[in-house]
Steps between C-alpha positions, in 0.01 A plus 500: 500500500809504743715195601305497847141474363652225247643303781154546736308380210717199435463404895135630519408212177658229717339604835154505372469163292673350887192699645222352251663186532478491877125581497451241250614266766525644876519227708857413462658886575210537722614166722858629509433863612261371801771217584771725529341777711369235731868358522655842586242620746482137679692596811302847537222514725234486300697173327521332826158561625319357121763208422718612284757212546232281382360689189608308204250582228218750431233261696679475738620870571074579450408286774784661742409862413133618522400823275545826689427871451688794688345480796604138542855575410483859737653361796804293308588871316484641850771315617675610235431869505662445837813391324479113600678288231363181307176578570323426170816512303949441524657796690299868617227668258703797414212675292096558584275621238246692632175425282222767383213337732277467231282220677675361812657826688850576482749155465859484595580261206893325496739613228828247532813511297340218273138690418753797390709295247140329343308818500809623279464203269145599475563845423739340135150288476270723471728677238500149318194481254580809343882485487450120357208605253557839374792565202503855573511487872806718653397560792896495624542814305354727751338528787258264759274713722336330776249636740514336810510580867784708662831306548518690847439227829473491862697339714333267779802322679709336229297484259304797254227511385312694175302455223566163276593700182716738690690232685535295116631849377767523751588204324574539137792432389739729459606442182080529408462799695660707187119432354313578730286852489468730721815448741584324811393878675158476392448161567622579869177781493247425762246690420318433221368838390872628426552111408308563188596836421919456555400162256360705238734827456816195543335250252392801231844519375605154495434184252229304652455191317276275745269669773435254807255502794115479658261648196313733734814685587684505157207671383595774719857477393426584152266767553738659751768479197300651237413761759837612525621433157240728380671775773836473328373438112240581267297215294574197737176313410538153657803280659615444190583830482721497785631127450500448120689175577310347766378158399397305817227506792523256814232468715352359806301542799163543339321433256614685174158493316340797660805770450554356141343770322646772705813326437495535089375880532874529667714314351389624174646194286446149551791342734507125597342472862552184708275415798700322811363332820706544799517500857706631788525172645589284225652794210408425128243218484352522154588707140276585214719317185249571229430868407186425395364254790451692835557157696878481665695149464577357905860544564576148645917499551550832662351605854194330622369162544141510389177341659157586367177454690178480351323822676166329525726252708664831787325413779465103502759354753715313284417700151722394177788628445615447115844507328532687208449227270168429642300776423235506335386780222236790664483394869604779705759409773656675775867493479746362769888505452768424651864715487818494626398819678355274787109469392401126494183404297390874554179669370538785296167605504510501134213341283629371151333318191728266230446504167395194293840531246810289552701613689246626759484877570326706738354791563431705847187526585434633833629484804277241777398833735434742219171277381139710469310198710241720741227343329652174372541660200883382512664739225862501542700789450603333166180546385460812572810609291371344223153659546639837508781473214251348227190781614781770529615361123113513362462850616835643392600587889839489584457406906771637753395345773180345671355287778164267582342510840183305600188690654257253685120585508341796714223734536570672139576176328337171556812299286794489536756637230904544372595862463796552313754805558652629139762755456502579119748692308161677351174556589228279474138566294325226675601293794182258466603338139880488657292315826313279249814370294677419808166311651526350148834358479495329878172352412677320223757364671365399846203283561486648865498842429259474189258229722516810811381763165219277381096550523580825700561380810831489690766731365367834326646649187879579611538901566812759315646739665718721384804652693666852433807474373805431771302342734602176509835654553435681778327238658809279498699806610291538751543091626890526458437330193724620285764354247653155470314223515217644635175470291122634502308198687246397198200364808475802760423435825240734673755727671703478223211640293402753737846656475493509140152673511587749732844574246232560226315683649734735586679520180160577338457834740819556411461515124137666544698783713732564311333463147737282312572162428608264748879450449667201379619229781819576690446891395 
């Protein structure tokens, strides 16, 4: 193990018993974060026009500022888009980070000088459970690749604006940037077809210790590696073929469940993974500390002020709004923070549960507009995930992607019914018994769903269908979709599912036409 690794363990130890100990007790850090953002932005406009002068605790800053989601906040950000200063915080935005769209259309979200030097502090954290907890880890010895969007931005007046991870990735440090796989040239690559292919003939010859991104896409990383491993050498098997020393996997974005298996067939040796919770508008929120608990410990001192409401409670007038010491174990709240980026008490549109263990942890469970609800069946996309990762596990499937729409009654079906979308890495025998285990496993764990399923009436038997291979791809292709943060919406929405219909059905001529098998995604 070199000096450096020695020295990141040493300061990784002391940085994650200060992180347990903060989510032991949050109110504290919590209070001082809020206080001190409300201080700094009290003579911008949005501090004059909610009080800010008068704020001098947490109840009192709560009464001033009502929750707000992006369409509330749209016309502050406008003004400064236009390059007006202390709008929502000190001095001019000087970076937007355009977001994938996944739910609300595309958001022009505010990237200060401040959300750049905490989102690089969350960057050492989510390196921090491992470096702290591992003996062997030396990760400092070779190489970090991360796949994130293309460091190349736009200009709109003064300020630029990109994707969030290309923007952070313009701002490594360079004494850090020595580590980093493939190259500041790649990273710069806007399209993400060559993206993944310059990534993989650069990253084949280097030492890649820890692998970093959105599951969905490092999947394609890795087989676009093998692929062109295999052109240059015989007998490359698995990753660890290519990367005999690579010891770490951070991810985010989605759920990790479902592209587990698919993740062990590539790796080909077991590697420490570690799940992370993040969010363009408030950076690192939440790590996974134990390898063996899935459930990510709050991270209370570093970029976001939290506020929790109970989601039963979104649409009352005055709902709670909870501090991270208040919550309870398995309710699900919607998550509000505030940052130093300019959102005040702003809803995420995430949906997280806490864990009954001390400290609390959480884990993601949804997001509040990705929820199956047509029939007041109210499965959240959570559920889902875990549906399809424990039926996928019972069968032996290794899912690459998939999808849930909701058909309502008609003339060929008197009940309604979930149809789920499934790309598989192999085929599948029987589609019904994969149908039945998934009915099987939200039935167990929602009293809606299973009440909706019961005495045959309401919902019918949920439906499987499988997709040819690619399609899913395509699809997102197809939506400018591609890359970065940008992730396969769990709940389709009618035109969404249309689109992704009319996508199999063509890739389904095209393997009957041309007699093979459909090729991989990205091929």
């Amino acid at each position: 193990m070199g000096f450096l690794s020695m020295g990141a363990r040493f300061l990784a130890s002391r940085r994650l018993d200060r992180l347990r100990a903060h989510a032991l007790d949050p109110r504290p850090v919590q209070a001082a974060l809020l206080l001190r953002w409300v201080r700094e932005a009290s003579s911008t406009r949005f501090g004059r026009e909610h009080g800010f002068g008068e704020v001098s605790d947490v109840a009192s800053y709560q009464r001033a500022v009502p929750l707000r989601d992006y369409a509330a906040f749209q016309h502050y950000i406008q003004r400064s888009l236009a390059g007006d200063a202390d709008v929502l915080w000190p001095g001019r935005t000087p970076f937007f980070a355009l977001s994938s769209g996944t739910t609300s259309g595309e958001k022009y979200l505010p990237v200060t000088a401040e959300t750049i030097r905490l989102n690089r502090g969350g960057g050492w954290d989510s390196m921090v459970p491992y470096l702290a907890q591992w003996p062997t880890a030396d990760l400092f010895g070779g190489k970090f690749l991360f796949l994130g969007g293309s460091t190349s931005l736009r200009s709109h007046g003064a300020a630029w604006i990109g994707d969030n991870t290309g923007i952070m990735a313009r701002h490594i440090p360079s004494l850090l940037r020595r580590f980093h796989s493939p190259g500041i040239e790649v990273m710069a690559e806007p399209e993400w077809e060559t993206k993944i292919t310059e990534t993989a003939d650069r990253a084949i010859d280097h030492d890649v210790r820890m692998i970093c991104g959105v599951p969905s896409w490092l999947v394609l990383l890795a087989e676009r590696v093998l692929e062109r491993a295999r052109a240059r050498r015989r007998r490359v098997q698995s990753l660890a073929d290519v990367w005999p020393r690579l010891e770490l996997l951070v991810h985010g974005g989605t759920a990790f469940g479902p592209y587990r298996r698919r993740f062990e067939e590539l790796l080909g040796k077991e590697i420490c993974t570690i799940d992370t919770y993040s969010a363009s508008e408030g950076g690192m929120l939440a790590v996974q500390d134990h390898a063996g608990q899935s459930a990510m410990l709050p991270i209370a001192d570093r970029g976001a002020f939290f506020e929790f409401v109970p989601t039963s409670e979104l649409g009352a007038d005055r709902p709670p709004r909870l501090l991270l010491h208040e919550v309870v174990p398995e309710v699900d709240y919607a998550v509000a923070v505030t940052t130093p980026s300019g959102f005040w008490s702003y809803l995420l549109g995430d949906v997280v549960r806490f864990t009954p263990t001390r400290p609390r942890r959480l884990t993601f469970t949804g997001r509040t507009a990705q929820t199956l609800n047509a029939f007041g069946e109210h499965v959240s996309g959570g559920e889902l995930e875990r549906a399809v990762t424990d039926a996928a596990a019972t069968l032996g499937l290794a899912v690459r992607e998939f999808a849930v729409a909701a058909h309502f009654p008609d003339g060929s079906s008197p009940r309604g019914r979930h149809v789920f979308y499934l790309e598989l890495e192999r085929g599948l025998a029987d589609p019904a018994r994969l149908a039945a285990e998934l009915d099987r496993r939200i039935r167990d764990g929602n009293e809606d769903y299973a009440a909706h399923r019961s005495r045959g009436f309401g919902l019918a038997t949920p439906e499987v269908r499988i997709a040819p291979r690619g399609s899913f791809y395509r699809w997102m292709a197809e939506r400018g979709k591609l890359g970065g943060q940008n992730k396969v919406p769990r709940v389709l929405s009618p035109e969404h599912e249309r689109g992704l219909v009319a996508v199999f059905t063509a890739r389904r001529e095209f393997d009957k036409n041309s007699g093979c098998e459909a090729p991989a995604a990205g091929s």
